[in-house]
N, C-alpha and C positions, 0 to 999 in steps of 0.2 A: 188428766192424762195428756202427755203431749204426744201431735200425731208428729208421727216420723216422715211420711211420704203424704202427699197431696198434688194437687193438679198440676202446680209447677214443677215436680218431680221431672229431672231431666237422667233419663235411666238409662245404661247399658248393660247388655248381656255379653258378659263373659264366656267363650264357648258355645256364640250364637250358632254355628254350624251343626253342632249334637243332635241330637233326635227329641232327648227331654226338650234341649234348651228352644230350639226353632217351634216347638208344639207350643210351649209355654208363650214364645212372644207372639205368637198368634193369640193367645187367649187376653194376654196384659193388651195386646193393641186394640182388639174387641170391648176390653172393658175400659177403653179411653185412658191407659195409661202413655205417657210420654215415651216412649223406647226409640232414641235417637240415633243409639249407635251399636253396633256388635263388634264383639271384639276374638279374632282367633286368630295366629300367629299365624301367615304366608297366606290369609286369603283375604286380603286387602281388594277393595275392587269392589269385592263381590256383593251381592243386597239379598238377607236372608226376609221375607215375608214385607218387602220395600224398604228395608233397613237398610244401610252403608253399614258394610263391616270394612274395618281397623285392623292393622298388623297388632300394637298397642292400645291399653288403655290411655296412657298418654295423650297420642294420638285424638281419638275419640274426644278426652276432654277438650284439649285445641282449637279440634275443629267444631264441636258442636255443646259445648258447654255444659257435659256429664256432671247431676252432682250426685247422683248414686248409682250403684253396682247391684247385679243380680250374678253371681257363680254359679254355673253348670258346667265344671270345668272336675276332670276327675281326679279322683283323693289324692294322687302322689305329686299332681300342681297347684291345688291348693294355696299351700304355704305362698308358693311363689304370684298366684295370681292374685291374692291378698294383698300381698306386699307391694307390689306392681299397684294396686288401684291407690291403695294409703298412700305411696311416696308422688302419686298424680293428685293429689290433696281431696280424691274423694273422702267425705267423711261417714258415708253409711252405706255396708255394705250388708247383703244378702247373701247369706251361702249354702246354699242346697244340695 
């Protein structure tokens, strides 16, 4: 079986500002996961649980060398926050 994510895993949250999404990177950074960057459209600046959040995932890749995605991002942006991380050449994304 091949793992998909491991210690090098450099992760962003999609919709870091949410309630799931900010509980959940509190728990992935408790259990020593890499979570470098959050990502929500106009809150740029800000640091959810000491994270730098991103206007883009774009962005995030850039500046902190994201290679996978976690979406807590709700149903009807989906499509587009998917597509958004694919065309930043993440290649494995989570979508909850």
């Amino acid at each position: 079986m091949t793992t998909l994510i491991d210690k090098s895993t450099r992760l962003a949250v999609q919709g870091i500002t949410g309630k799931a999404a900010s509980l959940h990177t509190r728990i992935m950074l408790q259990y020593g996961t890499q979570v470098v960057a959050g990502v929500r459209p106009g809150a740029a600046g800000r640091r959810v649980e000491d994270v730098p959040v991103f206007d883009t995932i774009a962005d995030a890749v850039k500046d902190t060398g994201v290679t996978a995605s976690v979406l807590f991002v709700p149903a009807y942006a989906i499509r587009e926050a998917a597509f958004e991380a694919l065309d930043a050449d993440i290649k494995l994304l989570v979508i909850m």
